[in-house]
Rosetta silent file (secondary structure, phi, psi, omega in degrees, C-alpha in Angstrom):
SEQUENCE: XXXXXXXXXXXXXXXXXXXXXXXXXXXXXXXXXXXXXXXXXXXXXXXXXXXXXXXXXXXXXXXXXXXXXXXXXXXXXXXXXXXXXXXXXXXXXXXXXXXXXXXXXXXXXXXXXXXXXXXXXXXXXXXXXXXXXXXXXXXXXXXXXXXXXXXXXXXXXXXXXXXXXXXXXXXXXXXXXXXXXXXXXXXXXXXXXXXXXXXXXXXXXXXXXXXXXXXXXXXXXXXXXXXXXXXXXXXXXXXXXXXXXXXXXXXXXXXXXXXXX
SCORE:     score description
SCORE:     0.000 S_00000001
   1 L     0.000  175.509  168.219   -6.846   14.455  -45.895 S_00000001
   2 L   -14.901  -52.146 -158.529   -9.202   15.108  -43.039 S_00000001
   3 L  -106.194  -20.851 -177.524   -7.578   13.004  -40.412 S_00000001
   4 H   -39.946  -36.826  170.960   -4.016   13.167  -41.593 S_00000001
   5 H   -63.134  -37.790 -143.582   -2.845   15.375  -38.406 S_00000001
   6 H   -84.969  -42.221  165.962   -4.629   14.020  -36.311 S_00000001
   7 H   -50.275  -19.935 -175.820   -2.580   10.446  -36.713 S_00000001
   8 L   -49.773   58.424 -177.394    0.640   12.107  -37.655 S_00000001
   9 H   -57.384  -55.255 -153.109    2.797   11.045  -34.316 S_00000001
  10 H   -70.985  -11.471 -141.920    6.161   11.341  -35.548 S_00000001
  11 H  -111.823  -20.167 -179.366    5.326   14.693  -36.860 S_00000001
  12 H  -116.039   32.404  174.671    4.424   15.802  -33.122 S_00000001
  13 L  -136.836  145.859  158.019    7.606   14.528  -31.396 S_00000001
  14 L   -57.975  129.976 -170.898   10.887   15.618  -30.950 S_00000001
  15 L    37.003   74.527  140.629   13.744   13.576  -33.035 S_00000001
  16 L   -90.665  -10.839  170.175   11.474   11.191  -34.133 S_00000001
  17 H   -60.819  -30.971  170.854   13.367   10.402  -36.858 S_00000001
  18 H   -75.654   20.175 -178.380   15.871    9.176  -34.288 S_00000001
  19 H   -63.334  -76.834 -164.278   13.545    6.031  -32.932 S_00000001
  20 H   -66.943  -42.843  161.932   12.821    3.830  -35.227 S_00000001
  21 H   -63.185  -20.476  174.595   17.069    3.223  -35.686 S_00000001
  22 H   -52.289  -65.108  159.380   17.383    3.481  -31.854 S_00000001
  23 H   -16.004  -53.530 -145.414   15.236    0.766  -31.710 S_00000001
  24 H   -98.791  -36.521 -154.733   16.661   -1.465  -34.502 S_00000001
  25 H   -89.070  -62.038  164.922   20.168   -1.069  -32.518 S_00000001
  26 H     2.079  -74.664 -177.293   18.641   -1.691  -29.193 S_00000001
  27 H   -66.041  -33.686 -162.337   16.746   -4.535  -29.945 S_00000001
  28 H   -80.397  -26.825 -170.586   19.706   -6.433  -31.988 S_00000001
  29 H   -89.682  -67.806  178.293   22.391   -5.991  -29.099 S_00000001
  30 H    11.862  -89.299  168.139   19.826   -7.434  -26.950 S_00000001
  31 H   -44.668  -27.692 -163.098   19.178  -10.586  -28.823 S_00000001
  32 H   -86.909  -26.611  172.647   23.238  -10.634  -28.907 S_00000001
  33 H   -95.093    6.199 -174.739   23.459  -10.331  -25.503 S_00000001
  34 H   -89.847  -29.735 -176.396   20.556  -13.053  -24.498 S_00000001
  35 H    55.552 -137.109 -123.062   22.724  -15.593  -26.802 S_00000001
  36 H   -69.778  -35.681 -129.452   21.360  -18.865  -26.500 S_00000001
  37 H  -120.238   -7.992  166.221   18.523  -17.949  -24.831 S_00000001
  38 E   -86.368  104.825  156.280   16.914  -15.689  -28.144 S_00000001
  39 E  -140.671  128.613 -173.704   15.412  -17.701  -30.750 S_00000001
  40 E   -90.059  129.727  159.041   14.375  -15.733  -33.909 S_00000001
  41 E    92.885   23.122  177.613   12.432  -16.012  -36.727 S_00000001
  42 E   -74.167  140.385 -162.908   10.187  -19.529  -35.734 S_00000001
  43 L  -111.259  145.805 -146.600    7.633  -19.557  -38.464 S_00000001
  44 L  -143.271   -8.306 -166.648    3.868  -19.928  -37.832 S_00000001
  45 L  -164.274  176.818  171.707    2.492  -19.298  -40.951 S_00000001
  46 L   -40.767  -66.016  177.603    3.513  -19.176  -45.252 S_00000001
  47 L   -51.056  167.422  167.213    5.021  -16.132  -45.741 S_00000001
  48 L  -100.614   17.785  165.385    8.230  -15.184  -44.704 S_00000001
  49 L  -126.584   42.974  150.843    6.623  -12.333  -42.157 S_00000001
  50 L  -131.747   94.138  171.676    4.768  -14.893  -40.212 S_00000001
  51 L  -161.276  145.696  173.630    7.078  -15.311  -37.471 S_00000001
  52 E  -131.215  147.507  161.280    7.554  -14.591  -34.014 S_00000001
  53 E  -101.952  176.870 -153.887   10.884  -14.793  -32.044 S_00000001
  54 E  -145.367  142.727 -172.821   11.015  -15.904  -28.579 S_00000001
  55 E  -149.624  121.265  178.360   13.112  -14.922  -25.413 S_00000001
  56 L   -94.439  136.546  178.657   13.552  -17.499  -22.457 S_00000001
  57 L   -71.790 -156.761  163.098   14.190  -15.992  -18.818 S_00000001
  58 L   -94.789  101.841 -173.938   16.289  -17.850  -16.906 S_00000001
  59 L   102.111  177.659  164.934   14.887  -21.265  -15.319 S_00000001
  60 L   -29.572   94.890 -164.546   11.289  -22.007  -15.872 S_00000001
  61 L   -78.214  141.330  162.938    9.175  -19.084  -17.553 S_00000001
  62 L   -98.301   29.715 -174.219    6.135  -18.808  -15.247 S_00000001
  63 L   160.170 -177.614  149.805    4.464  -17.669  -18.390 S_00000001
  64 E   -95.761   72.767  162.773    4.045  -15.931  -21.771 S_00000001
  65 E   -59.779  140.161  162.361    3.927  -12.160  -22.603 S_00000001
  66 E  -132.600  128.499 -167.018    2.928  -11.931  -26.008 S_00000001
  67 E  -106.493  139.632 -177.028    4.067   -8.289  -27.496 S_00000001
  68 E  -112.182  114.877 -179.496    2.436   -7.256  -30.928 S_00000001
  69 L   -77.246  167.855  177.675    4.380   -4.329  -32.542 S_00000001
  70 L   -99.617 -146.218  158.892    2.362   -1.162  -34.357 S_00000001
  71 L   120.698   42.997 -165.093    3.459    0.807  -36.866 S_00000001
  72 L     5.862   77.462  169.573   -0.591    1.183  -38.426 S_00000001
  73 L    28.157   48.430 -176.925   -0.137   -2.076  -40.150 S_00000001
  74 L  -165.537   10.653 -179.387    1.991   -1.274  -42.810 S_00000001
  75 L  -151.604  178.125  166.446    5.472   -0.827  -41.650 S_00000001
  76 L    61.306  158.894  177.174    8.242   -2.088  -39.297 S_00000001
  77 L  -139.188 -157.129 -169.598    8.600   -6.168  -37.758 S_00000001
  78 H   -98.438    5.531 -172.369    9.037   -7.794  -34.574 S_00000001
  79 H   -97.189   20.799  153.346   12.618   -7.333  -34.985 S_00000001
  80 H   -93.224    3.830 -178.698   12.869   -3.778  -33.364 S_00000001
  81 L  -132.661   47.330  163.405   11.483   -3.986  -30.179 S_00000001
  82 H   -62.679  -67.632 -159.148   13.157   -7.383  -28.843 S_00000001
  83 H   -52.824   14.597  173.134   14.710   -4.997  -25.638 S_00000001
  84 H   -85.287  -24.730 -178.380   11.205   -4.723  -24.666 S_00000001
  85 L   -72.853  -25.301 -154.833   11.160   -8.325  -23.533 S_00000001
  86 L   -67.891   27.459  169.234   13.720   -7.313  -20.632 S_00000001
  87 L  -113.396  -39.647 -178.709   11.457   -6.482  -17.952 S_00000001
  88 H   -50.802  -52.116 -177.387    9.404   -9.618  -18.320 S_00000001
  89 H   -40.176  -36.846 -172.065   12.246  -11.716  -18.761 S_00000001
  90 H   -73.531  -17.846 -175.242   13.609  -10.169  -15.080 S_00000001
  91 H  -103.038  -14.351  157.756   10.194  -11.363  -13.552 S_00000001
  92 L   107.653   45.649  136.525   10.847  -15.413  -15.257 S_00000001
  93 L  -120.107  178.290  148.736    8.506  -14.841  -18.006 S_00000001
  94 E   -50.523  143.147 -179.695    8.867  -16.054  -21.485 S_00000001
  95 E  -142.348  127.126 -176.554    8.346  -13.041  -24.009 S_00000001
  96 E  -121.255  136.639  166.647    7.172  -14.143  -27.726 S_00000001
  97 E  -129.673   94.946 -176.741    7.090  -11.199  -30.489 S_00000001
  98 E   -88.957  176.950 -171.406    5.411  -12.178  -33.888 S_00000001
  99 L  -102.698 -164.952  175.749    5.621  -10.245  -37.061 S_00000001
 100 L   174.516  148.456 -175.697    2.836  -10.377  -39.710 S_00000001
 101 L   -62.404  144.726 -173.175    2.412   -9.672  -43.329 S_00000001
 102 L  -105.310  124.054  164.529    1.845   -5.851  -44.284 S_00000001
 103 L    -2.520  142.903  -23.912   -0.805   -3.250  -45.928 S_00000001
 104 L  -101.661   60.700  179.475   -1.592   -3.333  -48.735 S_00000001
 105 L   -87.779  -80.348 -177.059   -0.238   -7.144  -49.482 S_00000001
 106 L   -57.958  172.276  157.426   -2.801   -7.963  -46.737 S_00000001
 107 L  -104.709 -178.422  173.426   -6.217   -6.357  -45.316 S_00000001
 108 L   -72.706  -31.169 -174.064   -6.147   -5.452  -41.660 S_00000001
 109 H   -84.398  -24.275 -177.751   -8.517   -8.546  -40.921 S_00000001
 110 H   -78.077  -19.673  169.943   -6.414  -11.142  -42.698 S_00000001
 111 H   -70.109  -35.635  159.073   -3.809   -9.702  -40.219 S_00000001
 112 H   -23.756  -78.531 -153.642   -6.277  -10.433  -37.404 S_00000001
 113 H   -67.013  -11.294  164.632   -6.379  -14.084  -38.369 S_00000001
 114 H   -37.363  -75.352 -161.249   -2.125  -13.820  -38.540 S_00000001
 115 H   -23.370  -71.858 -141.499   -2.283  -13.059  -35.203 S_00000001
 116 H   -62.187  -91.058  162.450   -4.716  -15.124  -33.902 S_00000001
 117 H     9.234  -69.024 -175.842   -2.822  -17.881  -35.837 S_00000001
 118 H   -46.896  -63.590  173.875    0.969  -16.712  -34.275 S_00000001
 119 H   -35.589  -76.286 -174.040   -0.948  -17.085  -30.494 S_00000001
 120 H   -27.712  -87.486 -172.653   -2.025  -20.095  -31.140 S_00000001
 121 H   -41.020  -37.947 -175.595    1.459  -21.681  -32.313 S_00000001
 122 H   -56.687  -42.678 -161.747    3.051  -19.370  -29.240 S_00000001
 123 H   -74.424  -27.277 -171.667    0.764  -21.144  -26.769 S_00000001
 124 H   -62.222  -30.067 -163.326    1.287  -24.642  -28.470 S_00000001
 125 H  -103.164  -15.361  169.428    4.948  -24.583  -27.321 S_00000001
 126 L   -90.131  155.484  178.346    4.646  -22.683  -24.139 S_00000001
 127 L   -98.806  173.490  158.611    3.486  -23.627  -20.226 S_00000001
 128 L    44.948  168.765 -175.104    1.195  -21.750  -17.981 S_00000001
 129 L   -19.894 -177.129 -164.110   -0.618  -18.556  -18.599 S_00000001
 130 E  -149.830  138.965  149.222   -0.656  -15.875  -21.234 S_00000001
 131 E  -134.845  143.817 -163.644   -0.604  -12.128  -21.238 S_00000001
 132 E  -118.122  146.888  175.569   -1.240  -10.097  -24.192 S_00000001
 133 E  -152.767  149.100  166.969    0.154   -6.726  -25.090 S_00000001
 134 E  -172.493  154.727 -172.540    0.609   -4.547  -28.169 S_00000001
 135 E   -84.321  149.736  121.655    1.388   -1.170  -29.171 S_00000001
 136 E   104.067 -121.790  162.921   -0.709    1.300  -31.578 S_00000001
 137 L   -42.953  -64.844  178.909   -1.915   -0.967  -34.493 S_00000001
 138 H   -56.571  -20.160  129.568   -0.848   -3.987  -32.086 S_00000001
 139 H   -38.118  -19.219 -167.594   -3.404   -2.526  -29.423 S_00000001
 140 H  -119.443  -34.514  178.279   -6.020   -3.551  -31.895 S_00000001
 141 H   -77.417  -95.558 -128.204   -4.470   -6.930  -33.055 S_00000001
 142 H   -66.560  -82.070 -148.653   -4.313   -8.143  -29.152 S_00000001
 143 H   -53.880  -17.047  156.987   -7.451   -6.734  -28.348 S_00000001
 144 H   -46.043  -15.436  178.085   -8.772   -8.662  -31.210 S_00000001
 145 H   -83.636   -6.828 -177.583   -7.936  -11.797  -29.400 S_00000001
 146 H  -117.047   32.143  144.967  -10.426  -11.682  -27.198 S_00000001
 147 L   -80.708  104.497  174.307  -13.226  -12.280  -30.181 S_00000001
 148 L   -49.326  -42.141  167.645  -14.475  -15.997  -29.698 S_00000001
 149 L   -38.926  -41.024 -174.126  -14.766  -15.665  -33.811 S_00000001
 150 L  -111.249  -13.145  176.380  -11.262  -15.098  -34.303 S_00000001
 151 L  -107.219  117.949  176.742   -9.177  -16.861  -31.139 S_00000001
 152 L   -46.566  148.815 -162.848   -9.989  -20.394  -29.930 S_00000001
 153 H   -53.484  -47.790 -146.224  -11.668  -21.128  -26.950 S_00000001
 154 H   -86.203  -17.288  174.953   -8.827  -23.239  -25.218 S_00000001
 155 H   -77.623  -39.124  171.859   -6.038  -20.818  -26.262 S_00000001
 156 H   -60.128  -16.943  178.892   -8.218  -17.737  -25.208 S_00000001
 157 L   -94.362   26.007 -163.311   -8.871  -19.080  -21.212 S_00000001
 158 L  -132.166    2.033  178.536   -5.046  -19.104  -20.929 S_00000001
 159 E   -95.458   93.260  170.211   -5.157  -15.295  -21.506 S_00000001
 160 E  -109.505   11.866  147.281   -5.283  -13.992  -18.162 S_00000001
 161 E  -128.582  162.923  166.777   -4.070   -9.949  -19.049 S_00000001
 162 E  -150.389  137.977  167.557   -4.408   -8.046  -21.604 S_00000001
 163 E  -129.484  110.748  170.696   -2.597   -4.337  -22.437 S_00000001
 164 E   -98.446  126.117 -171.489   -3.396   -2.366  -25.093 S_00000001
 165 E  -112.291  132.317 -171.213   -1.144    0.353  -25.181 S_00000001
 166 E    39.939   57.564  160.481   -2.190    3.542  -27.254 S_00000001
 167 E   -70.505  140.867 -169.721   -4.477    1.488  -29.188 S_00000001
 168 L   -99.426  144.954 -146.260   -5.925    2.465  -31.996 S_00000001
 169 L  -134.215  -13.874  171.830   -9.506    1.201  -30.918 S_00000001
 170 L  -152.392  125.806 -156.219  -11.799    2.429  -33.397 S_00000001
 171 L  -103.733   16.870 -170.959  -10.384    2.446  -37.045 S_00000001
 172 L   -91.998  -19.630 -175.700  -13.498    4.497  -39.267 S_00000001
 173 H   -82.009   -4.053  164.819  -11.611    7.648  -38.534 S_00000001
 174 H   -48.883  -27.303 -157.960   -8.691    5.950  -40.569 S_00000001
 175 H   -81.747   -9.345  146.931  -10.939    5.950  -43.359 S_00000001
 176 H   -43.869  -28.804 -152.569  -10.190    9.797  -43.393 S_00000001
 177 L  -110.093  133.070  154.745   -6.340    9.542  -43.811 S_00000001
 178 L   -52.301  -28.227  170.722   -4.176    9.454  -46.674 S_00000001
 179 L   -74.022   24.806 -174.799   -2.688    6.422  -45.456 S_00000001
 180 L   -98.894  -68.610 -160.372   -6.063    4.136  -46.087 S_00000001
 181 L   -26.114  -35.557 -175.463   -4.728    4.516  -49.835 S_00000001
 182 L  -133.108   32.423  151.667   -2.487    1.357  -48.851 S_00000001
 183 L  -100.323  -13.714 -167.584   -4.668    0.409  -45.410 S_00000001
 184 L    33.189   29.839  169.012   -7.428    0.162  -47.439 S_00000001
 185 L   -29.994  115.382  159.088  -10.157    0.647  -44.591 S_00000001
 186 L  -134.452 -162.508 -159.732  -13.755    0.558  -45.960 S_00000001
 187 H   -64.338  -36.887 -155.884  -16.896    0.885  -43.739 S_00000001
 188 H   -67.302  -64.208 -171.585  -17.850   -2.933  -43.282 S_00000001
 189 H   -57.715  -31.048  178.867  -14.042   -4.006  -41.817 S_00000001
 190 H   -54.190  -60.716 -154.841  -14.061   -0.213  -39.439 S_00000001
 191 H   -84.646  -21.235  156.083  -17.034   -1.436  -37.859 S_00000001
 192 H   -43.853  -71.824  168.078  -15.868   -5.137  -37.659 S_00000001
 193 H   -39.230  -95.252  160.209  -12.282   -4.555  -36.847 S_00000001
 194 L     4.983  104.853  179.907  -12.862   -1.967  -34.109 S_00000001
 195 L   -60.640  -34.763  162.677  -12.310   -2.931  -30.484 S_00000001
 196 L   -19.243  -57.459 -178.486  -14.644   -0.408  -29.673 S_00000001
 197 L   -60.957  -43.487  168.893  -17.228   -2.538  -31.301 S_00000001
 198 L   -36.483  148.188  160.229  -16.526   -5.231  -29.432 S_00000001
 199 L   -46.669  146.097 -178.524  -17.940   -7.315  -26.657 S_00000001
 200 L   -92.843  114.504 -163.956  -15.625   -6.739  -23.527 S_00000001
 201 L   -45.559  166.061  164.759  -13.900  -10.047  -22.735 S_00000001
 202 L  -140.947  155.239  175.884  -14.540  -11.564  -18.944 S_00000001
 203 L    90.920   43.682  138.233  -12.143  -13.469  -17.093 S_00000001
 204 L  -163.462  163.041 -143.620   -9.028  -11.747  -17.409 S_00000001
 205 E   -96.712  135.594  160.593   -7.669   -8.080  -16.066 S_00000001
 206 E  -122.979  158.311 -175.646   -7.346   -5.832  -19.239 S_00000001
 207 E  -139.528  116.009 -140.641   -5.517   -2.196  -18.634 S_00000001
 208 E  -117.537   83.156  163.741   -5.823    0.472  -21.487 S_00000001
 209 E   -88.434 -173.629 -178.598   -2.517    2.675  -21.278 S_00000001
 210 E  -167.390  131.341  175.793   -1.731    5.908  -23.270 S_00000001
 211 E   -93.357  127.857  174.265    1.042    8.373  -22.525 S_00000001
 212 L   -21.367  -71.965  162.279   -0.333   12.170  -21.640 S_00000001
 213 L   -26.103   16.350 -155.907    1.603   13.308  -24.473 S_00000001
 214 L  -108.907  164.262  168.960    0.246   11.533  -27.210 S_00000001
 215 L   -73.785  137.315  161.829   -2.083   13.446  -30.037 S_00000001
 216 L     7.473  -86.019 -177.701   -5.756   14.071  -29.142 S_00000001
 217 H   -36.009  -41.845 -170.672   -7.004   10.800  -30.812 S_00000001
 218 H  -115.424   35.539  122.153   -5.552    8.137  -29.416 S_00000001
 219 H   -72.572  -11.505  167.212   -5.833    9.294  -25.759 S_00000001
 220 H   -83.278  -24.912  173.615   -9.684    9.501  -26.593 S_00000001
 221 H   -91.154  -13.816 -174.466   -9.909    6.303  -28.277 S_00000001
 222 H   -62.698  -86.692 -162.090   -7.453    4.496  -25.319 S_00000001
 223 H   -26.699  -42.123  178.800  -10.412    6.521  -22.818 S_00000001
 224 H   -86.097   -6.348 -171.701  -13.274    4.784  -25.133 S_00000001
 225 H  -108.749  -55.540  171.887  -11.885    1.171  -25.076 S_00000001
 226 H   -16.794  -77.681  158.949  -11.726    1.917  -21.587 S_00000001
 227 H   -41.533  -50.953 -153.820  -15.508    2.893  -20.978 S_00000001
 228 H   -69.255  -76.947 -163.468  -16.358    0.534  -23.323 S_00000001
 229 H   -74.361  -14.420 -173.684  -14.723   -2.863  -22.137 S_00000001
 230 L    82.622   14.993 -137.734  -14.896   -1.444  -18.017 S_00000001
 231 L  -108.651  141.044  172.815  -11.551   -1.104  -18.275 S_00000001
 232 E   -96.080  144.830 -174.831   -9.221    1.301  -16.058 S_00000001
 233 E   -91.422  128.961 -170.931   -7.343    3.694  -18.685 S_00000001
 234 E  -131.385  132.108 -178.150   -3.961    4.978  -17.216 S_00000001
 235 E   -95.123   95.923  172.713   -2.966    8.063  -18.539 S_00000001
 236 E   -35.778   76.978  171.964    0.776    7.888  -18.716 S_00000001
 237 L   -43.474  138.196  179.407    2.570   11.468  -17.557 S_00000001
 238 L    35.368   59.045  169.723    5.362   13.040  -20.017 S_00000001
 239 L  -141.470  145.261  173.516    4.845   10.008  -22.225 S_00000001
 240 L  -105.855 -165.452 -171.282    4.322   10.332  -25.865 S_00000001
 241 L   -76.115  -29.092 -172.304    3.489    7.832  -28.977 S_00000001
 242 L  -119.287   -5.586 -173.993    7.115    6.570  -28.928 S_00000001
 243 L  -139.837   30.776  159.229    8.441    6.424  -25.694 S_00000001
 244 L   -55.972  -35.904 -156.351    4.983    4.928  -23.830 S_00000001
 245 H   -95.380   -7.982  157.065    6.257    1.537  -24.248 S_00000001
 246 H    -5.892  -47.616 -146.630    9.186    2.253  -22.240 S_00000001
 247 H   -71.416  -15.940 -166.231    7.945    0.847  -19.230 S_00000001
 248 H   -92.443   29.520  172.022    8.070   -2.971  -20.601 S_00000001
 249 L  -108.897  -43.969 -172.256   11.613   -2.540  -20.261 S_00000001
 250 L   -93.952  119.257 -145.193   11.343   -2.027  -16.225 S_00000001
 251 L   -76.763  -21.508 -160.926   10.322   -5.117  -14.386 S_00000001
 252 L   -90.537  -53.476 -175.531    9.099   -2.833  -11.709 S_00000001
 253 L    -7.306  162.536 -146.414    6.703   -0.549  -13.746 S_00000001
 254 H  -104.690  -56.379  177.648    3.039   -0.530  -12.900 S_00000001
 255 H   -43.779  -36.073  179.748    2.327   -1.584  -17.010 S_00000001
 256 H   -81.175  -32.838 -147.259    3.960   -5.004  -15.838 S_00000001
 257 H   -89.676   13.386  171.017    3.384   -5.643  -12.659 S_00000001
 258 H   -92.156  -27.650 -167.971   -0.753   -4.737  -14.079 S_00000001
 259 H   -85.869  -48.452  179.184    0.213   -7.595  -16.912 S_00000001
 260 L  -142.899   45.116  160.677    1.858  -10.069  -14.594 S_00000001
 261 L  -102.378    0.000    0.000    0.799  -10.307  -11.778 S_00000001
């Protein structure tokens, strides 16, 4: 269809087919080497994809990153990108990653209320602040958290960052794409759904990345949630759709120390 190119990432990277297993191994020796200090699969919700796992620094966490994976709501769980927790974990915070039921079981908005639901249970069990992050699709579930409609007041003032990374930030050009056949997009949820659309939150620093490298689209919609929300947009150099998210591996990286500081 129309739009089918323009969303195509994998199709505009080198060995992307090597990733998504990259990932999967990545993330698993992780958890194997955190032991004790991993715990997977606490459930938050019915289903058996309403869960988030959870990774304790060492000592006190002086907070909670919470990472939302993409994968345009219809693929993938939290249990590839666990090695993602390692940078926070190096600065002594807590890192929570929930899953969530997928397209087309679900709509995109009943995943909304997943989230909003997972936060909630993350925050019940956690101390001190919040920071929110999420990749692609999971740019648009976190920024969704900062709708008084769908996140509660007292969990939402405990949010003091937010990163949407390559977010997809306005979802009617979805509606374009062969893959709406099982996202099932129709005008009413695009213009709901859409961070774009949104109000811009106040009281806590949000930071809109995107790697240079990425297709057309979602450095223009990261660049519009930007405008839109007041937001500074950081254009990533010789970073693409898959290897943007890098940086939440390095404690030092400017995406963290923008998250949690």
């Amino acid at each position: 269809m129309q739009n089918d190119d323009a969303f195509a990432n994998g199709a505009h990277i080198d060995g992307a087919e090597a990733y998504p297993p990259r990932w999967a191994a990545q993330a698993a020796a992780f958890r194997d080497a955190l032991g004790a200090r991993a715990q997977v699969g606490v459930s938050y919700g019915p289903s058996s994809r309403q869960t988030f796992d959870i990774f304790q620094p060492e000592g006190v966490a002086r907070g909670t990153l919470i990472f939302v994976h993409g994968g345009y709501w219809k693929a993938f769980d939290q249990s590839s990108w666990s090695h993602l927790a390692a940078g926070a974990l190096a600065k002594g915070w807590a890192v929570a990653m929930p899953g969530y039921d997928l397209c087309p079981n679900v709509r995109i908005s009943e995943i909304t209320a997943q989230i909003a639901l997972a936060v909630q249970a993350i925050a019940l069990r956690s101390m001190g602040p919040l920071a929110l992050a999420g990749h692609s699709a999971g740019g648009h579930l976190v920024c969704r958290m900062t709708d008084p409609l769908v996140l509660d007041a007292e969990t939402r003032g405990r949010i003091t960052a937010l990163a949407p990374i390559s977010p997809v930030a306005d979802l009617a050009p979805l509606m374009q794409t062969s893959m709406n056949e099982t996202l099932r997009i129709d005008a009413a949820e695009a213009a709901a759904e859409s961070p774009v659309n949104m109000q811009p939150p106040h009281g806590l620093q949000v930071s809109v990345w995107v790697g240079a490298d990425e297709r057309p689209v979602f450095v223009e919609q990261a660049q519009a949630l930007g405008r839109g929300w007041g937001a500074r947009c950081h254009l990533v150099e010789e970073r693409h759709h898959f290897d943007v998210i890098d940086a939440l591996e390095d404690p030092e990286s400017d995406l963290l120390a923008a998250l949690l500081s």
